[in-house]
LUMNU-148166 format. One record per residue: z, x, y of N, C-alpha, C, O in turn. Coordinates in steps of 0.1 Angstrom, whole numbers, plus 5000, padded with zeros to 4 digits. Each point is the difference from the previous one (the first is absolute). Layout:
ZXYZXYZXYZXY...
This chain:
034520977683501049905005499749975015499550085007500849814997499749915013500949985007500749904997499550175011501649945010499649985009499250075005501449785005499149955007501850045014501249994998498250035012501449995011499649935017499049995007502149984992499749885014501050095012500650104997499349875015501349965009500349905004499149924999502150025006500149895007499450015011499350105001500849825014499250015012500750135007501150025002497650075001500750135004500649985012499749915008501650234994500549975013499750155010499650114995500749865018500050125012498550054999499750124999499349785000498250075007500050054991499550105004500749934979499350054988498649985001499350104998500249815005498749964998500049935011500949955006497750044996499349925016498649925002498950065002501349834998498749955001499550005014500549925007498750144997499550035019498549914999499050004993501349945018499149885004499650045013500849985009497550114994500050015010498649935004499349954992500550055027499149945002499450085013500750075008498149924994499350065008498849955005499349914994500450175020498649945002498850024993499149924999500950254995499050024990500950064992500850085004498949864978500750014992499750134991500750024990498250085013499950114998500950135004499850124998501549825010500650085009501349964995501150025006498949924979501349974998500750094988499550014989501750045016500450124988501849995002500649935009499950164981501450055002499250085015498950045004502849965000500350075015499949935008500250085010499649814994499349925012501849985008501149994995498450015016500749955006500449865007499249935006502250014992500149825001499649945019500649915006498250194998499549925017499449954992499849994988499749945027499149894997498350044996499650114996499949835005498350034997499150075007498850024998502250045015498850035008499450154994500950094999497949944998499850114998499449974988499750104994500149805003499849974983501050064990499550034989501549985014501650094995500549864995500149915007500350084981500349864993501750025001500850095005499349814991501849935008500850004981500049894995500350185000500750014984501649965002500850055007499349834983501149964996500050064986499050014994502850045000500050034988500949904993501250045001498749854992500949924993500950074994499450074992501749955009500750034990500849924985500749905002499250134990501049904988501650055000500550105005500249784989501550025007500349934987499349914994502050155003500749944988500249855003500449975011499449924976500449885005501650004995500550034989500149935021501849974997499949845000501149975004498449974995500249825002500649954982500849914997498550224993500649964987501350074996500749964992499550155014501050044999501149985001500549975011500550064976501449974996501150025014499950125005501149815002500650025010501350124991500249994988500250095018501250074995501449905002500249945011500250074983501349935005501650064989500050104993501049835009501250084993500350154999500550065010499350004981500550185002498950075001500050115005498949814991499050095007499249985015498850035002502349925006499750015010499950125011499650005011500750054985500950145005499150104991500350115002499049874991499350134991498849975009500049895007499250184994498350025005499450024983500450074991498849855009499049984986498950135002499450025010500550084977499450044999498650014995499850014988498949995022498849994995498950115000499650085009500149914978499250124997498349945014499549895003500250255002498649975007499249974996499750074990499649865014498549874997498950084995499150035008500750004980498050084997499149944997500249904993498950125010498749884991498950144994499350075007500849934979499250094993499049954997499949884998499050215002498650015002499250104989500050125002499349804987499150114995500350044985501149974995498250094998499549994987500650174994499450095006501349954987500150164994500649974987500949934998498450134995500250054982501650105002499850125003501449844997501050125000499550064986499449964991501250165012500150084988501150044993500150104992501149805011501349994994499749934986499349905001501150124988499849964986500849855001501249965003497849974994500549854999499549915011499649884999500450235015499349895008498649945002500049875002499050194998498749984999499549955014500750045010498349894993499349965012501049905007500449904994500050115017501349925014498549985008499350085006500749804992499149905016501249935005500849934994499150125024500849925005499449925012499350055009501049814991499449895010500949975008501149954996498650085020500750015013499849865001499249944994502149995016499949895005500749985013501250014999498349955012500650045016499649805001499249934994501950055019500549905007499650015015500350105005499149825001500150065014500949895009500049884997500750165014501049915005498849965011499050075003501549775006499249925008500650115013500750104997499149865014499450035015500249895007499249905000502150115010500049855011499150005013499849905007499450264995498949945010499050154994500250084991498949915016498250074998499550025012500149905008499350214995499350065012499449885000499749944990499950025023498649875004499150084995499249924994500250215003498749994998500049994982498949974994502350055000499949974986499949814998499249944992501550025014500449835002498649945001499449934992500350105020498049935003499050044997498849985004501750124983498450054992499749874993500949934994497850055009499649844987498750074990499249944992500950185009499450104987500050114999500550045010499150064981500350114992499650105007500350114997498549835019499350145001501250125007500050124997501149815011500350115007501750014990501150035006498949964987501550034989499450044988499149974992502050165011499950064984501649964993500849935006499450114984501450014990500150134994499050064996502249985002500050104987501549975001500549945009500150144977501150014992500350125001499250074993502150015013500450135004501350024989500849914999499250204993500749994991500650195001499350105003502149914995500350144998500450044992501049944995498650165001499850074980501450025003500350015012500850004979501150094995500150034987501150024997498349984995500150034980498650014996499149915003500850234988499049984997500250074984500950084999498449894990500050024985498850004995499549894996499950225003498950034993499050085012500550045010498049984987499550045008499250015013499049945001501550155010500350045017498749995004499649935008499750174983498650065005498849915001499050045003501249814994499049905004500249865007500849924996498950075010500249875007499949854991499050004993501949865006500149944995498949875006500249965012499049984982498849905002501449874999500650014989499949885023500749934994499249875011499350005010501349894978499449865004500849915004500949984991499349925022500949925006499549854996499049955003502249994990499449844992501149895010501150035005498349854996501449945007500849894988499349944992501950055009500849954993499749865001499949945011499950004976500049865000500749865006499549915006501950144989501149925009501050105002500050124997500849825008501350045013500850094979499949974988500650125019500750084992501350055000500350105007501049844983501150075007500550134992500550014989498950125023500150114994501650085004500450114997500349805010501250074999501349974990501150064999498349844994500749974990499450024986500549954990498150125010499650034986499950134996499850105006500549884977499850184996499050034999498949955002501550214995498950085004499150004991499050065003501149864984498450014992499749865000499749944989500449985028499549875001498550015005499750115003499249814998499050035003499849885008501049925002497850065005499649885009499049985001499350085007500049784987498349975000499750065013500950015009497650044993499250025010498649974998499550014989499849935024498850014999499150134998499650065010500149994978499150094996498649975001499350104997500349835005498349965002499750075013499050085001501649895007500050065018501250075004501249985002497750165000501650095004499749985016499049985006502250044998500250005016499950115004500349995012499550144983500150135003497950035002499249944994500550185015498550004996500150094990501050064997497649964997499450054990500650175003499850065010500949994979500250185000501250035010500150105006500749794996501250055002500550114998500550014988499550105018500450114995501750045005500349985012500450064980501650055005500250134997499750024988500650065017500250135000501950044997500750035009499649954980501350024997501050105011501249995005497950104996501350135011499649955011500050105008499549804999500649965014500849965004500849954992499350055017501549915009499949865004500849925001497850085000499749845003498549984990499250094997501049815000498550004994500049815006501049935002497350054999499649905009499249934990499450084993500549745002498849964989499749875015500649925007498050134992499449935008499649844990499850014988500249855021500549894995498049965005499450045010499949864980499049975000500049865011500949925002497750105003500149925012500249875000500749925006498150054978500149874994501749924998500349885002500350214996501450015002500849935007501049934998498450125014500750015009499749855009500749935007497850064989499949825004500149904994499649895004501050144981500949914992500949995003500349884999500650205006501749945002500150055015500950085003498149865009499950055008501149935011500650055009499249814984501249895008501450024994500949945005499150154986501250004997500550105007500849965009498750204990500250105004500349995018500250115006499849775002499949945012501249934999500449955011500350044980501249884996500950095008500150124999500749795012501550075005500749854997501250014997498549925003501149845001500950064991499950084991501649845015501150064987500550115001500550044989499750045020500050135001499550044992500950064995497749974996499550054991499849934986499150014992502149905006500349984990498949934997499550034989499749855020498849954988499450104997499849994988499350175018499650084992499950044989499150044992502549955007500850044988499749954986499650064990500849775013499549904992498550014996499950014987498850015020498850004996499550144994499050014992501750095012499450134995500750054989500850105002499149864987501450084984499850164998500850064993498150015015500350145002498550124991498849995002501650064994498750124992500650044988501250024998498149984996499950124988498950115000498950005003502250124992499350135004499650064989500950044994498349995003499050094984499650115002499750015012500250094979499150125000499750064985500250124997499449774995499449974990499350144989499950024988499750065025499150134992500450125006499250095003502249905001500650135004500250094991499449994989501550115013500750124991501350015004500850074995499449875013501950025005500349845005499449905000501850135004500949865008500650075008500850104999498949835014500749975012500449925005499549895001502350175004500749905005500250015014500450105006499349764999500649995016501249885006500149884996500650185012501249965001500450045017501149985005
């Protein structure tokens, strides 16, 4: 059996798209600190995704006065055979949102190519089902069009470009970390390079041109959820 699960756009830095840039791009990793370039020490912004409330129902009459209760945001990840009678093989397909950015370090703004910017996608495990002891191979696809994941159920799916993954080759995720990092392909990165530069709108044209990722791990043994 095939159960497919989404989130709507995560909230509070669940996930992080980091756009950094440097004078030599061999020097670019988690930990950097946000100076400037001198030192060849790259300048890292981390996008964060934010729930969209623009569709959301206003409260009004007696439930004004109640606070709405919402369960927290997961996006499950990955392939396991349960061994509960009836269930059989659970593939689950992640799907993340990223919120726009009303300004950008100058040295992210006046890159006009790939050499001194990297990308990756920072994601933090909390659920895991099936098995610990191997690291999961996962693949990053970009979403075709704009997607509204805060109003869809959970066995909704969303076309992706599968021909070109946006993740590089051997993605590896290590389920018992605290952070795990998928580095984003360069070619990537000078495809949506004018975008990923987008502040007009306070973000929002970003928003508009980028409909977000889909997350796979196709030939795993467990599922992981981050949230």
């Amino acid at each position: 059996m095939r159960s497919s699960w989404l989130c709507a756009v995560l909230v509070g830095g669940v996930a992080l798209l980091s756009l950094s840039a440097c004078s030599d791009s061999t020097d670019v990793g988690l930990g950097v600190g946000p100076d400037s370039l001198s030192g060849g020490q790259p300048a890292t912004l981390d996008v964060e995704p934010e729930l969209d409330t623009a569709r959301t129902t206003p409260i009004t009459g007696e439930n004004v006065r109640q606070v709405p209760i919402r369960n927290p945001w997961r996006v499950l990840v990955g392939v396991v055979d349960d061994p509960l009678p009836g269930t059989g093989e659970i593939e689950a397909e992640g799907y993340l949102d990223v919120a726009g950015r009303s300004s950008l370090p100058s040295e992210i703004l006046s890159a006009n190519s790939t050499d001194s910017l990297t990308a990756e996608l920072r994601l933090t495990p909390n659920y895991l089902h099936g098995d610990s002891s191997n690291a999961l191979a996962v693949e990053v696809y970009d979403l075709t069009e704009d997607a509204t994941m805060d109003s869809a159920r959970a066995s909704a799916t969303f076309d992706a470009d599968e021909m070109d993954p946006a993740s590089v080759n051997a993605s590896q995720v290590n389920p018992t970390d605290s952070l795990v990092t998928i580095k984003l392909r360069e070619s990537w990165i000078a495809e949506n390079l004018s975008t990923l530069q987008d502040t007009s709108d306070d973000g929002s044209a970003f928003e508009e041109n980028f409909p977000g990722f889909k997350i796979v791990a196709p030939n795993s043994q467990a599922v992981v959820g981050f949230s």
